[in-house]
VEXDREN-2710 file (C-alpha; in Angstrom, 1 decimal):
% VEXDREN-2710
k/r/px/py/pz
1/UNK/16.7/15.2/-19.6
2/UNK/18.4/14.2/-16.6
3/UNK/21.5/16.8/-16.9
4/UNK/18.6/19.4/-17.5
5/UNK/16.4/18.3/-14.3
6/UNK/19.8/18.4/-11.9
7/UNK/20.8/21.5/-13.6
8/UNK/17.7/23.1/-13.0
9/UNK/17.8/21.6/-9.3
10/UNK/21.2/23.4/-8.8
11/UNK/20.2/26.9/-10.0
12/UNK/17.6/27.1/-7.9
13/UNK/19.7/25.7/-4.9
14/UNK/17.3/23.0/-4.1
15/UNK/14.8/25.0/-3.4
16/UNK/11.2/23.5/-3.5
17/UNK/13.1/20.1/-3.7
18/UNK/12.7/17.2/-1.3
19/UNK/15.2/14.6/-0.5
20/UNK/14.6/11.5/0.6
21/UNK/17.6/9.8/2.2
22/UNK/16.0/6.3/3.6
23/UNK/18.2/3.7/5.9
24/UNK/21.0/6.2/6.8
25/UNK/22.4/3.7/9.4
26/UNK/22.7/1.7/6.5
27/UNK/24.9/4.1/4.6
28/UNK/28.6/3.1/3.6
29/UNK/30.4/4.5/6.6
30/UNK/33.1/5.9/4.2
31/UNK/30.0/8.3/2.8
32/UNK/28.8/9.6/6.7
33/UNK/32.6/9.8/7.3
34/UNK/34.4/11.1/4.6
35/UNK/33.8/14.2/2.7
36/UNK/31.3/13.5/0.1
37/UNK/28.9/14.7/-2.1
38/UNK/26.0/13.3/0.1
39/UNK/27.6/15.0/3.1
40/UNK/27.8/18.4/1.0
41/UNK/23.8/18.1/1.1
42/UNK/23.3/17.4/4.3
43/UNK/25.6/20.6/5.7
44/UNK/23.9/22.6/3.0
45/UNK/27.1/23.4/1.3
46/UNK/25.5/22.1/-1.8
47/UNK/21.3/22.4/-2.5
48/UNK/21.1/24.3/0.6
49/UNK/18.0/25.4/0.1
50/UNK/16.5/21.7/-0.4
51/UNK/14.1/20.0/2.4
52/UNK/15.8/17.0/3.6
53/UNK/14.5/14.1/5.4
54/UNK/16.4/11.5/6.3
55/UNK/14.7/8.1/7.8
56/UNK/16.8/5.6/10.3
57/UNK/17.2/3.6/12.7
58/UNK/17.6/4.7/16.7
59/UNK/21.2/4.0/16.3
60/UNK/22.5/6.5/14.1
61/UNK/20.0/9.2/16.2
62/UNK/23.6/10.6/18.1
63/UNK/25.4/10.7/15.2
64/UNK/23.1/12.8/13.2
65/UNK/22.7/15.0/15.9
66/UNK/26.0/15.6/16.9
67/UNK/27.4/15.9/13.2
68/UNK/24.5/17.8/12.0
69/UNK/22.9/19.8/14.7
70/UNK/22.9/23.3/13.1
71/UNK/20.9/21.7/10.2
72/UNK/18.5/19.7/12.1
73/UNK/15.3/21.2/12.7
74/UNK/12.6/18.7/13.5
75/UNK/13.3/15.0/14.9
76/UNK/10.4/12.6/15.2
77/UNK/10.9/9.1/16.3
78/UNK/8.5/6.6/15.5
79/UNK/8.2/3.3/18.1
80/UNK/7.1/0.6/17.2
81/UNK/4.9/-2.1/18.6
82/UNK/5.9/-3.8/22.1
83/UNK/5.4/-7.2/22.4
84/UNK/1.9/-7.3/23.8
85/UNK/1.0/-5.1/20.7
86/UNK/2.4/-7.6/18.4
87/UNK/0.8/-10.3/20.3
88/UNK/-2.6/-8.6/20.2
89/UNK/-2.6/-7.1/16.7
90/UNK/-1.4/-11.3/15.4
91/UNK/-4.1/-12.9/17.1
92/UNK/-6.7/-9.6/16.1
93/UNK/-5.2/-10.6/12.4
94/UNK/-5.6/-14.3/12.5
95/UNK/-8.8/-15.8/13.7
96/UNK/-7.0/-19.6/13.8
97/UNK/-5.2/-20.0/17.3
98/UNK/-2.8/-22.8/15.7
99/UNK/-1.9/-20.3/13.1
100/UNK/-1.0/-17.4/15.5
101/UNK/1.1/-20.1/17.6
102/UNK/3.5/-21.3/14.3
103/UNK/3.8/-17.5/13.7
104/UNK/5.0/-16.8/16.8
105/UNK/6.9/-20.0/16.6
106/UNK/8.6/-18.8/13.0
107/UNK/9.4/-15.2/14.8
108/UNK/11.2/-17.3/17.8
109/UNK/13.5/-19.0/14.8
110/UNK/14.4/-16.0/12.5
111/UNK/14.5/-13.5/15.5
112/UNK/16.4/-10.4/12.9
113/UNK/12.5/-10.6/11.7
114/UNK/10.9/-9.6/14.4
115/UNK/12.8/-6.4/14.7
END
């Protein structure tokens, strides 16, 4: 079944087909480097009728745009709370003042948590 779904995928050149390509910062280099399938996608030189969405983080935002600039039609970038948001939204959340200050105080010991 899964030969006949791909199959069917390639006939049609992706079209009607969505791909979802979530993290790409935290793609293997070797595959956002070296020729590879995944890289055939995203130039179009294979599915190239597919939609493509690809999610990640600010970092990779140059890359994408300088490798893949002809393909790229739409970029939306999503922020995410500042500090007095998290603060506000926390103590919104939890009505218990000692409970808001150990969460903060957990966020100030595992800081790759907080974002």
């Amino acid at each position: 079944l899964q030969n006949l779904v791909a199959k069917e995928i390639q006939h049609h050149d992706g079209k009607s087909v969505l791909l979802l390509f979530e993290g790409f910062d935290e793609l293997p280099r070797n595959l956002r480097t070296h020729q590879s399938t995944f890289l055939d996608i995203l130039h179009k030189n294979s599915l190239p009728q597919a939609t493509i969405l690809i999610t990640s983080r600010p970092s990779a935002t140059e890359f994408l745009h300088w490798h893949f600039k002809q393909q790229i039609s739409q970029h939306i970038e999503i922020l995410g709370f500042t500090k007095d948001d998290i603060i506000s939204y926390v103590h919104d959340a939890i009505n218990d003042e000692q409970v808001c200050r150990d969460f903060f105080q957990y966020l100030k010991c595992y800081p790759y948590i907080h974002g």
